[in-house]
C-alpha positions as CSV (number, residue, x, y, z in Angstrom):
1,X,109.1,89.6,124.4
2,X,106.2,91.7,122.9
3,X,103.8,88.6,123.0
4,X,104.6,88.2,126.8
5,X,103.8,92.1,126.6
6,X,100.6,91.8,125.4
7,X,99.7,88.8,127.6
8,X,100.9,91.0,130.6
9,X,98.8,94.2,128.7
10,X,101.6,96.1,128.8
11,X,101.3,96.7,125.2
12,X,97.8,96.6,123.3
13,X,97.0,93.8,121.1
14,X,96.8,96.0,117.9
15,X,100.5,97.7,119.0
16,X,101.5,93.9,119.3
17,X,100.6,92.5,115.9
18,X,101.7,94.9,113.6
19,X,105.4,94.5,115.4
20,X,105.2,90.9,115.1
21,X,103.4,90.9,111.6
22,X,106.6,93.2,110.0
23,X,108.4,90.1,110.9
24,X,106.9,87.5,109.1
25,X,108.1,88.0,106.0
26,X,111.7,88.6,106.5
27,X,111.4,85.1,108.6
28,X,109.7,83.5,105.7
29,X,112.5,84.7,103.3
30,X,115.4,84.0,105.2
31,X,114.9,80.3,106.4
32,X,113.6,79.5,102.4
33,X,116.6,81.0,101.4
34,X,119.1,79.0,104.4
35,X,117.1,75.8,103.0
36,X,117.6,76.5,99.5
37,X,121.2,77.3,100.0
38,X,121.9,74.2,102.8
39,X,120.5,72.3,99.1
40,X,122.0,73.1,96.9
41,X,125.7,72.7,98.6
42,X,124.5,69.3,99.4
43,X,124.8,69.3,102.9
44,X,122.1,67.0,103.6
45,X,121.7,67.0,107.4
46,X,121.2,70.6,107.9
47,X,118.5,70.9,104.9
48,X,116.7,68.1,106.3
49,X,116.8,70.0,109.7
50,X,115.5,73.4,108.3
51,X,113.1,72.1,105.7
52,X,110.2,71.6,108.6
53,X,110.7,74.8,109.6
54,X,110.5,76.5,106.2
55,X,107.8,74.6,105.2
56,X,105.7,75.3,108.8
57,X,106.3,79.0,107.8
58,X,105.4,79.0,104.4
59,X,102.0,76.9,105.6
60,X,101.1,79.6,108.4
61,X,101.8,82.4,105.8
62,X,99.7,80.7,103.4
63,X,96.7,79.8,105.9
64,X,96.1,83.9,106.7
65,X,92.3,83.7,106.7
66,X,90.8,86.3,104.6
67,X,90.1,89.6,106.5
68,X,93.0,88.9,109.0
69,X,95.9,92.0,109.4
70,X,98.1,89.0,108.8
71,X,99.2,85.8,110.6
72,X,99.3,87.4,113.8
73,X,95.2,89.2,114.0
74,X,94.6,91.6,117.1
75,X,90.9,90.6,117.1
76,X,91.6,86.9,117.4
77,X,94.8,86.4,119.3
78,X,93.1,86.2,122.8
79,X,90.5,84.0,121.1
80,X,91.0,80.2,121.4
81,X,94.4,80.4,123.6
82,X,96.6,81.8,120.5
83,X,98.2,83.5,122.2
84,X,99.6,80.6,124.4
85,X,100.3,79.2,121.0
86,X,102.0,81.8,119.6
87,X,104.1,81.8,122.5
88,X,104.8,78.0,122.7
89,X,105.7,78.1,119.0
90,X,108.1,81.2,119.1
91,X,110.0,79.2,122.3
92,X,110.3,75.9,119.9
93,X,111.6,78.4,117.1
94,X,113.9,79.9,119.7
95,X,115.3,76.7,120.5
96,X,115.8,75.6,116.9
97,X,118.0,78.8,116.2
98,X,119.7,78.3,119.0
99,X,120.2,74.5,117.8
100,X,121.2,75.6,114.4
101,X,123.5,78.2,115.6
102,X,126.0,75.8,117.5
103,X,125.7,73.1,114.6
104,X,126.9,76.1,111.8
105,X,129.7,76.7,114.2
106,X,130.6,73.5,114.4
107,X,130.8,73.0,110.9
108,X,132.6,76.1,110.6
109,X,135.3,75.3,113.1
110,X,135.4,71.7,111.4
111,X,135.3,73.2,107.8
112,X,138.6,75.9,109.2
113,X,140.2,73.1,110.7
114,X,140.4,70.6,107.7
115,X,141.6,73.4,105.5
């Protein structure tokens, strides 16, 4: 919502990064952790599913160019179309939660089930 904000100018690109940029950590944290954890209880297909993810993040966090605010930069994110690509890339990470969501209640239901 904020990036379609800011590609509306409803907000300003500054406003907008800094809200996004808080975020990126907490993301960054908490699919390394669902990865680690999907590990080590050895269920395969779902840390298969999120290792791409948590690796994308952990490359994009690690790929800041120096003298950035962070991943999201209010000087450069009408420069190149990146904001297009931010955009395109938070609908693919929607979709993926959104994937992930119905498979971990699936194999909750399935896990309640067999008990």
């Amino acid at each position: 919502i904020t990036l379609s904000d800011l590609e509306c100018d409803y907000i300003n690109a500054r406003a907008c990064c800094s809200k996004l940029n808080k975020w990126v950590v907490p993301e960054l944290v908490g699919q390394a952790l669902a990865t680690v954890l999907m590990l080590i209880s050895m269920h395969w297909f779902i840390f298969l599913l999120n290792l791409p993810v948590a690796a994308w993040n952990v490359y994009r966090f690690l790929n800041v160019p120096m003298g950035n605010m962070g991943v999201f930069d209010p000087t450069e994110i009408h420069n190149r179309g990146q904001l297009k690509s931010h955009m395109k890339e938070a609908m693919i990470k929607l979709g993926f939660h959104l994937l992930c969501f119905f498979i971990y209640l699936y194999s909750m239901i399935l896990a309640l089930i067999n008990d």
